[in-house]
C-alpha angles and dihedrals in degrees: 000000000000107000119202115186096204129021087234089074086064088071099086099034086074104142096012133110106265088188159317128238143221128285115267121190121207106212119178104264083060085054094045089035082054093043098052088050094048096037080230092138093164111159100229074066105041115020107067092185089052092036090051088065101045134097090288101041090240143036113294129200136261107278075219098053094053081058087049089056091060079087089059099045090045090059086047104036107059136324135199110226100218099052117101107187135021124198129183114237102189144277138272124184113024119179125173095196090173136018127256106232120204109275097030131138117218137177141180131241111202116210109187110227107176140356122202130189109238134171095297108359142341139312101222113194104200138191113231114194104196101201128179127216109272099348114131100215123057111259095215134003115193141170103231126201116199128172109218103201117196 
């Protein structure tokens, strides 16, 4: 995990990678656990014996689920000491470029892409690389927006 003590020391990391989480793995009780909560019972998610014999050999996640799990690798990822509250503001540009399939590990790689000064703190927009051990391809790009509060 990268530690900043101020957000002022974000300024000059702008296009730069910020950091990089931990490892997550996405077992198939987390895809059944996902697709009970979203009522997306799609069988390439929830029925390993149809799924074996699918287009990826095995059950694969949510595309949706992969994009849950930004939350996790931020906590993981860096911190700045004197903020006390982060809130997501939303996403732009979302892209799932390969599938997640059951039994992988993923983690997310955090590029910082602008930083702007609000009403107690930053709006920070980042770029989130979801990658997956030993896949070739990124599992989810997405544009995150974060509000960092002092």
């Amino acid at each position: 995990m990268r530690i900043f003590e101020r957000l002022e020391e974000l300024e000059s990391l702008i296009g730069q990678e910020i950091g990089v989480s931990d490892w997550i793995a996405v077992e198939q009780p987390r895809i059944q656990a996902f697709a009970d909560a979203t009522e997306d019972q799609q069988w390439i998610h929830t029925d390993p014996a149809r799924a074996a014999a699918g287009p990826f050999g095995a059950t694969i996640a949510h595309g949706f689920l992969t994009l849950s799990l930004l939350p996790r690798f931020y906590q993981t990822a860096f911190r700045v000491e004197e903020v006390r509250m982060g809130l997501n503001y939303g996403l732009d540009r979302v892209r799932f470029p390969a599938p997640v399939p059951v039994g992988s590990k993923l983690r997310g790689r955090f590029v910082l892409r602008k930083l702007e000064a609000i009403d107690g703190g930053v709006q920070m927009m980042v770029e989130v690389t979801v990658e997956r051990e030993g896949g070739s391809k990124p599992v989810c790009v997405a544009e995150s927006l974060t509000r960092q509060m002092r």
